[in-house]
C-alpha positions as CSV (number, residue, x, y, z in Angstrom):
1,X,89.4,-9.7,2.7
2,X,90.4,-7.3,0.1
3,X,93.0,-4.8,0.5
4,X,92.3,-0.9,0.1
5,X,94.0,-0.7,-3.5
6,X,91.3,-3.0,-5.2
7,X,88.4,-1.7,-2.9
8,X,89.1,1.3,-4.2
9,X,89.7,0.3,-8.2
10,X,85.6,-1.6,-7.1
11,X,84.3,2.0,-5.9
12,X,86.1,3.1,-8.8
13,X,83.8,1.6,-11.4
14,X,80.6,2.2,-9.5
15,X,80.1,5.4,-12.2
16,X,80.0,3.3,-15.2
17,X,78.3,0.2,-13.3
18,X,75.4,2.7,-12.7
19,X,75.6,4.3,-17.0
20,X,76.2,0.6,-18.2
21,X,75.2,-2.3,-15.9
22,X,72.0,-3.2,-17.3
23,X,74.3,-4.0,-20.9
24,X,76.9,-5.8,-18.7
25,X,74.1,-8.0,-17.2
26,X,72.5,-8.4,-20.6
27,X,76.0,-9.4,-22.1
28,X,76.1,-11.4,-19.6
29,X,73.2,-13.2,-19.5
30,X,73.6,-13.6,-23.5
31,X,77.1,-15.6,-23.3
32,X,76.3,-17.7,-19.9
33,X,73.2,-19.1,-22.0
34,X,74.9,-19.7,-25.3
35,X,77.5,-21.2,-23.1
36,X,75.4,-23.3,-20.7
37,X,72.0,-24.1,-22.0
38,X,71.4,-26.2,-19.0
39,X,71.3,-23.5,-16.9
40,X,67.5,-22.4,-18.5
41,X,66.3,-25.4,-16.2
42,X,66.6,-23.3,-13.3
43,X,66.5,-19.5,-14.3
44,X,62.9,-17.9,-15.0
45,X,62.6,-17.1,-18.8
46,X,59.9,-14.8,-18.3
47,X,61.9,-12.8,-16.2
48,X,65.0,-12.7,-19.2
49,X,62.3,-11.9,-21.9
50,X,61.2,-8.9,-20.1
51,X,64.1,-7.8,-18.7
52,X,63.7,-8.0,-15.2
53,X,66.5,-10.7,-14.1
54,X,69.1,-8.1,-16.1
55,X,67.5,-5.1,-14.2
56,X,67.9,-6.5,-11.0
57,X,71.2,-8.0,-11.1
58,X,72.9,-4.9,-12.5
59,X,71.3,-3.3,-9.3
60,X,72.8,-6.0,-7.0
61,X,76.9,-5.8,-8.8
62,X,75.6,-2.1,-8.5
63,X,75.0,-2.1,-5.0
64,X,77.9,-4.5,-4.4
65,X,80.2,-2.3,-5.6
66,X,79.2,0.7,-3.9
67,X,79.5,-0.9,-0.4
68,X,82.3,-3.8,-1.3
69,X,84.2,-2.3,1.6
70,X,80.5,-2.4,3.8
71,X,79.0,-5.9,2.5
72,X,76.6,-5.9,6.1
73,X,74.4,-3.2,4.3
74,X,73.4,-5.6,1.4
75,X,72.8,-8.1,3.5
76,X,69.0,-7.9,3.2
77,X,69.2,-7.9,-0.7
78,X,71.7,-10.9,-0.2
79,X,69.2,-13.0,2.1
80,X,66.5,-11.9,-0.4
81,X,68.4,-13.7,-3.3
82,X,69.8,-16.1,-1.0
83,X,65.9,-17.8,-0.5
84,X,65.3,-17.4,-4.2
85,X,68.5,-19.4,-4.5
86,X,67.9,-22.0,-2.2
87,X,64.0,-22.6,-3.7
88,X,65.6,-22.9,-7.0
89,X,68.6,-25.2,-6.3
90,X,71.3,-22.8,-7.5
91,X,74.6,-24.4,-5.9
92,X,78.1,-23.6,-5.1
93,X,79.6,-25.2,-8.8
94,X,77.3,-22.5,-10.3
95,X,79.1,-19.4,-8.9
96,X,82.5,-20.0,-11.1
97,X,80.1,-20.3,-14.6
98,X,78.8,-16.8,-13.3
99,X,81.6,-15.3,-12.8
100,X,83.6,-16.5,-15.5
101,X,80.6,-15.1,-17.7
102,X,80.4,-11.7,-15.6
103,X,84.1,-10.6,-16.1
104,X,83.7,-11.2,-19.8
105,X,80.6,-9.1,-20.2
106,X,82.4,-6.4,-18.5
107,X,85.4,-6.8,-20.7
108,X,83.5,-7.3,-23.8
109,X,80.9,-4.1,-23.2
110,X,83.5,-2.0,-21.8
111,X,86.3,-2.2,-23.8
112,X,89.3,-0.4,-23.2
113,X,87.9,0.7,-20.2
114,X,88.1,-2.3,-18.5
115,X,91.6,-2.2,-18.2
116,X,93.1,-5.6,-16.4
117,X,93.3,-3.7,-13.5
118,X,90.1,-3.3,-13.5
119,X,89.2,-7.2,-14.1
120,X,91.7,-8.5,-11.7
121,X,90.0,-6.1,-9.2
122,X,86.3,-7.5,-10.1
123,X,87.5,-11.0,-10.0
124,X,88.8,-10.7,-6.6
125,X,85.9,-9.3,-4.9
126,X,83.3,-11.6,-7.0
127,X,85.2,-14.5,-5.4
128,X,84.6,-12.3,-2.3
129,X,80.7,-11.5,-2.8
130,X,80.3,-15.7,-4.3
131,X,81.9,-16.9,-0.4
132,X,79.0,-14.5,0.9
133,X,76.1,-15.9,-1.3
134,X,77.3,-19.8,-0.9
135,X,77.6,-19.6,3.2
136,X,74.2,-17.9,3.8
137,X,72.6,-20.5,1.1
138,X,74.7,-23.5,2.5
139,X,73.1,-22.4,6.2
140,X,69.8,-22.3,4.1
141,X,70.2,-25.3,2.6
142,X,70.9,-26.9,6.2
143,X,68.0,-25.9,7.5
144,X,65.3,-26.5,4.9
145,X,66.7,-30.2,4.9
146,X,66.7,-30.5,8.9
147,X,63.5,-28.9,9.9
148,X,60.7,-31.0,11.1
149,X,59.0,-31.9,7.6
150,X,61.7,-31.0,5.7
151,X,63.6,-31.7,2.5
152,X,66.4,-31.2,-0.1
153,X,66.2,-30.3,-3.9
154,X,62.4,-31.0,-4.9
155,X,60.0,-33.3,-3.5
156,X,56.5,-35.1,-5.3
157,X,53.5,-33.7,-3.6
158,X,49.8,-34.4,-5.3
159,X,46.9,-32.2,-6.3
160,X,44.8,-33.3,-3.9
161,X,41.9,-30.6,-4.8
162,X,41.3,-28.3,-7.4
163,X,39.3,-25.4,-6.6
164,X,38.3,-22.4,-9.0
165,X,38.4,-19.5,-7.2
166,X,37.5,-16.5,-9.8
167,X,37.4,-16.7,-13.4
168,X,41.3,-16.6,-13.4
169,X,42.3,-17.7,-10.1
170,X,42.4,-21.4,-9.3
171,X,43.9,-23.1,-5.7
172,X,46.1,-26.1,-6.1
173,X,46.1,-27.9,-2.4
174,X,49.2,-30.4,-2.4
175,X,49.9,-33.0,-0.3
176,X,53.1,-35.0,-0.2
177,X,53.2,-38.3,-2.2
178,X,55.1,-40.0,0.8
179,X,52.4,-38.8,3.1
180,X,55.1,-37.7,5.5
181,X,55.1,-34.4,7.8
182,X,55.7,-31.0,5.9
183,X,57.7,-28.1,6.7
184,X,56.1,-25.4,8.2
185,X,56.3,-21.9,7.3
186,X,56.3,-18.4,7.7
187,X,53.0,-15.9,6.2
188,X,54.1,-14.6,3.4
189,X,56.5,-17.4,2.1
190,X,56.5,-19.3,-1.1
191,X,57.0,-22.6,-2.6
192,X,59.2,-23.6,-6.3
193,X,56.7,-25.5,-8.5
194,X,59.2,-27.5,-11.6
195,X,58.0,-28.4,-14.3
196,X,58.0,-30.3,-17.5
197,X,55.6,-29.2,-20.3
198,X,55.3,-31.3,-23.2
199,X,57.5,-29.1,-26.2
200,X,58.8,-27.0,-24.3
201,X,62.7,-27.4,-24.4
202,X,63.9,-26.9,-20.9
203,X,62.2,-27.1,-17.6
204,X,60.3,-24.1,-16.1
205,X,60.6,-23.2,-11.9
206,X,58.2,-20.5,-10.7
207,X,57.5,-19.5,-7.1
208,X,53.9,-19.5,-5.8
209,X,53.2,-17.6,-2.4
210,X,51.1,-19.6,0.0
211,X,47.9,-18.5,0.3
212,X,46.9,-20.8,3.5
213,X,48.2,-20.6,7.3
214,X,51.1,-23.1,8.1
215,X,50.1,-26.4,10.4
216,X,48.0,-28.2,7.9
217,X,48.8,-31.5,5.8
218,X,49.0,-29.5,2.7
219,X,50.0,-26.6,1.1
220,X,47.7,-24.4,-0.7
221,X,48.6,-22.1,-3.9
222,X,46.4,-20.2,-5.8
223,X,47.6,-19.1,-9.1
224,X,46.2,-16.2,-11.4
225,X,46.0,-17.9,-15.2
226,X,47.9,-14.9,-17.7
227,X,46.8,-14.1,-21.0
228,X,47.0,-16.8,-23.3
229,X,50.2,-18.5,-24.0
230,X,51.9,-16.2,-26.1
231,X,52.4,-14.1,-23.4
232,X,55.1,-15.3,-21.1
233,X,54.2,-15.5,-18.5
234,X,51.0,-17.7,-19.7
235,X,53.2,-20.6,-20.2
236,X,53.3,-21.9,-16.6
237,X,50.1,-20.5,-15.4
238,X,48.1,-22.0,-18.2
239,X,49.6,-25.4,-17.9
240,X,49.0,-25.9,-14.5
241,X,45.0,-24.7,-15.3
242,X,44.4,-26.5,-17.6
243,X,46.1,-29.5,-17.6
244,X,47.1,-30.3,-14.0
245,X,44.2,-32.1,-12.4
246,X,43.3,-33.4,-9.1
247,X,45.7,-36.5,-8.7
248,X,48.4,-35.2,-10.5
249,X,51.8,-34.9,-9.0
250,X,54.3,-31.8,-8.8
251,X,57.8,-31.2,-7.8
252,X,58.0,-29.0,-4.8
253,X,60.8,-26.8,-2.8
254,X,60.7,-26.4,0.9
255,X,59.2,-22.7,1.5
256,X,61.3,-20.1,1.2
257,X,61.0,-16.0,1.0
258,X,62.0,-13.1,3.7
259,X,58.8,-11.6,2.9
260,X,56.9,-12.6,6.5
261,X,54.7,-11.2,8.6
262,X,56.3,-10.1,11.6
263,X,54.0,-11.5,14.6
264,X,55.9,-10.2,17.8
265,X,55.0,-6.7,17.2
266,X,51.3,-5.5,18.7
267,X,50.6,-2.4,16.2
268,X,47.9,-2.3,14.0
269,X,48.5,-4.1,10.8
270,X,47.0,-3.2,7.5
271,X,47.2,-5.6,4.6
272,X,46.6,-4.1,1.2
273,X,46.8,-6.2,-2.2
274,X,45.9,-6.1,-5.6
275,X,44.8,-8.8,-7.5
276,X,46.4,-11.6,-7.1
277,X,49.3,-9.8,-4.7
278,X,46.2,-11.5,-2.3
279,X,47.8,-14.8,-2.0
280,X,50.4,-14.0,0.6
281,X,48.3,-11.6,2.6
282,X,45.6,-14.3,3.0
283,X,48.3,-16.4,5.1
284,X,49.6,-13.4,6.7
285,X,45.6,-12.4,7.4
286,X,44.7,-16.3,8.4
287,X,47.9,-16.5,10.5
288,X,47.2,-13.5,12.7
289,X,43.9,-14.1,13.8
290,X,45.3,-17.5,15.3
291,X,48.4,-16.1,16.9
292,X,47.3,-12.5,17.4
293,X,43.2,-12.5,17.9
294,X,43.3,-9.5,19.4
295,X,45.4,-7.4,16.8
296,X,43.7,-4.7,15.0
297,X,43.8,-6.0,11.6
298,X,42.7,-3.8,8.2
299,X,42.4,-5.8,4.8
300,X,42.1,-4.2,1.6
301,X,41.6,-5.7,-1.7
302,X,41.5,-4.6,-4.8
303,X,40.6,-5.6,-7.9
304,X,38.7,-5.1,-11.4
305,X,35.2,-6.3,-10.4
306,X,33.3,-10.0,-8.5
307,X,34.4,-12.0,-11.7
308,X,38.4,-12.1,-10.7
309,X,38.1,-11.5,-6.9
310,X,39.6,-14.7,-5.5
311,X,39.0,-16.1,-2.1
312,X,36.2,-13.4,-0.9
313,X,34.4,-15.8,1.0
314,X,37.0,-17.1,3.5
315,X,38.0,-13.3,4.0
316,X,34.1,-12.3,4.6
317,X,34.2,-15.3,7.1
318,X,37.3,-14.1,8.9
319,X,36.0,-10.7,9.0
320,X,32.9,-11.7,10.9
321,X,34.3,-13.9,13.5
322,X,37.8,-12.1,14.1
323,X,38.8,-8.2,15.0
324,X,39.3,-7.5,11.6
325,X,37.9,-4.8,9.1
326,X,37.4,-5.4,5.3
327,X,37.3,-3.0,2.5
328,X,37.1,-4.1,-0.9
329,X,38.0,-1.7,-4.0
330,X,36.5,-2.3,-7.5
331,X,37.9,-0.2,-10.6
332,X,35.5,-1.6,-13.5
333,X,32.7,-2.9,-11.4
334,X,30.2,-5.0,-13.5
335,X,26.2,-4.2,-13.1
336,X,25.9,-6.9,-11.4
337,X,28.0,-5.9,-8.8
338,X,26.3,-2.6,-8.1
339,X,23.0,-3.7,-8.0
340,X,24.5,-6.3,-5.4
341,X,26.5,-4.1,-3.9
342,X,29.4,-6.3,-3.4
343,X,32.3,-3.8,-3.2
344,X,32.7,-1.7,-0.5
345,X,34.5,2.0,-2.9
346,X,34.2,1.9,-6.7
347,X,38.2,3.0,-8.1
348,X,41.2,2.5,-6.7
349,X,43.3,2.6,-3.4
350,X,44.1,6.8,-3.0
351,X,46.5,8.5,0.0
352,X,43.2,10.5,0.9
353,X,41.1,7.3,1.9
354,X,44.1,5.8,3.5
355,X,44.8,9.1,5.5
356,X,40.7,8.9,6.4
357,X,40.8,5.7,6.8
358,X,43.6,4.0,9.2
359,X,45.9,4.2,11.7
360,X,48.4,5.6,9.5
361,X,50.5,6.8,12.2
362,X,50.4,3.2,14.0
363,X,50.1,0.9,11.7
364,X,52.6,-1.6,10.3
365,X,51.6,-2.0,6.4
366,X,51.8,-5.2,4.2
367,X,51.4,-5.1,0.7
368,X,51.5,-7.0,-2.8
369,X,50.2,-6.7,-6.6
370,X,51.3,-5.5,-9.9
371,X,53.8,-3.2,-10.0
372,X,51.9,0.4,-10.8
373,X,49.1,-0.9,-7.4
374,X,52.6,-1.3,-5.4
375,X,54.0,2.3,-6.1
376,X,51.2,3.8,-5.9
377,X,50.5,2.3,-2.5
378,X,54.5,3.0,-1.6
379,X,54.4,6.7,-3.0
380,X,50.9,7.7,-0.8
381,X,52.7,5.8,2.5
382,X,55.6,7.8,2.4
383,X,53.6,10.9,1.3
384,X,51.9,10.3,4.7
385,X,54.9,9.9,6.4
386,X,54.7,6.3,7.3
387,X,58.1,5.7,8.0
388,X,59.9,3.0,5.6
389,X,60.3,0.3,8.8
390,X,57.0,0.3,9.1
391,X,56.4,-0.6,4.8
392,X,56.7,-4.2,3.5
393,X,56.3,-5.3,0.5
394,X,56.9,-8.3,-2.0
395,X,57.9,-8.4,-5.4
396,X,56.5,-11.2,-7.8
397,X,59.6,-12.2,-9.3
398,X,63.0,-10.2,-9.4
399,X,63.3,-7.1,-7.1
400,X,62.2,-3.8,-8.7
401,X,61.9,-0.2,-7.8
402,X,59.6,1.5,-6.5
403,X,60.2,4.7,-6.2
404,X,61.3,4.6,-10.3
């Protein structure tokens, strides 16, 4: 525990966390990596080009701060990081690189401002915070190993099919090379992919939702293909199109993520996604119409036109056999599609057609897709006075804002 004089020196610098904690975690990020290349192994370089791991982790030594004498209200964000953690192997020797690399970004960005008060006062209650983080993931840990089908670290699982679902979605079902059981999981939760690409210097980890329901010998991803591979994010997704094949073997965390569907409650439950924010409603969607089959269920998709929607047809089919309604939202629909008439509205998700539309009052609602589709859905919830513990959503990558 820490006693009141440093909580207070923490609360202290909450001011200057909240003017200069993106530089700190940009510093920061800057001399951990020139200090420990290894370390790009397991971190998302994506997320450090754009800017997103910085943003986020200011707002967690942000948040931290603020509440270092009231840890139990972070909790969620904790658990949050905590499966991202376990999914990518970050372990207990890592926390001292971290913080060693933390205090000096806050030294070398602050100046004279961090006094060594100040630093002795951070270094205290990051040993504080890292006890926190290592417990929950050691108990996480635990459990992902002694589960029925479960494992530690990564394990090899093969492509057993290959399936193109839309011009720039493709499903990857895996099964495990030692043809042994397989964890279960929760809708909503994801899986670590590692990899080694040829010429690329250090190994790349990304998550992948699962876009099946749990009980089967394999799981299934299905993974949008980004814009070339000078973007980014094209790196991954583009290797694993076009040059991961059917009989081809990955390296696979046990499923992780507290984004789930939460199946004890009887409500109505809308799931809304945008393109391919899809993947974890369809194992929300295909899980609820085995556990709950007489749940009113709403599922909205949107997405540019026929050519990228992914996974229509097993939606269409759940539609007709289940009690659940379907509405499908195209913004540039092609002529094709009108003349077919395979979209249900022509634009995009508004407040009015949800307010027309749904059980706003009842409902429980689910959503997922690029970041403008998820505040727009977020700002019309609230709008209609949906009350926040009935709003769920997931981030692809490092939590953001939405209400920004």
């Amino acid at each position: 525990m820490l006693d009141q004089k440093t909580i207070e020196i923490i609360k202290s610098t909450v001011p200057v966390l909240e003017k200069h904690g993106e530089a700190i975690t940009t510093k920061f990020y800057q001399l951990m990596f020139s200090n420990h290349p290894e370390l790009l192994n397991i971190f998302n370089h994506v997320n450090q080009k754009q800017g997103r791991q910085q943003r986020a982790l200011a707002g967690a030594v942000y948040a931290a701060a603020k509440y270092i004498d009231n840890l139990e209200v972070i909790i969620p964000v904790v658990q949050q990081i905590n499966h991202k953690h376990r999914s990518l192997g970050i372990k207990p020797e890592h926390y001292p690189i971290v913080g060693k690399y933390l205090l000096m970004a806050i030294k070398e960005v602050l100046g004279e401002a961090a006094t060594d008060e100040i630093i002795q006062a951070w270094e205290q209650a990051y040993g504080l915070i890292a006890d926190v983080f290592i417990s929950l993931e050691a108990e996480m840990y635990d459990e992902a190993k002694n589960q029925p089908g479960g494992w530690e670290g990564f394990r090899s699982f093969v492509v057993d099919r290959k399936v193109k679902e839309s011009e720039v979605i493709t499903s990857f079902y895996l099964k495990p090379v030692d043809q042994k059981e397989i964890a279960g999981f929760k809708p909503g939760q994801y899986i670590s992919i590692k990899l080694e690409i040829p010429e690329e210097k250090f190994t790349h980890i990304r998550q992948y939702s699962l876009s099946d329901a749990s009980g089967k010998n394999h799981y299934r991803i299905s993974v949008k293909k980004e814009a070339g591979t000078q973007n980014p994010d094209g790196v991954v997704s583009n290797y694993l199109h076009e040059h991961i094949n059917e009989g081809d073997t990955l390296n696979v965390s046990a499923p992780a993520g507290d984004f789930v569907l939460d199946t004890e409650k009887t409500s109505p439950l809308v799931l809304l996604s945008g393109g391919v924010g899809l993947t974890p409603m369809m194992s929300m969607l295909k899980t609820v119409v085995n556990l709950q089959p007489t749940r009113e269920v709403t599922f909205i998709h949107a997405a540019a036109n026929s050519k990228v929607h992914a996974l229509r047809g097993e939606v269409e089919e759940l539609t007709i056999l289940n009690n659940v309604k379907s509405y499908v939202f195209y913004d540039s629909p092609t002529e094709e599609d009108r003349k077919n008439q395979s979209y249900d509205i022509e634009g995009y998700v508004t407040k009015e057609w949800l307010q027309n539309n749904l059980s706003v009052n009842e409902a429980e609602f689910y959503f997922c897709g690029p970041v403008p589709f998820m505040k727009a859905m977020n700002r019309s919830l609230k709008e209609l006075g949906v009350n926040e513990d009935r709003i769920h959503f997931e981030f692809f990558g490092p939590k953001g804002n939405l209400d920004e």
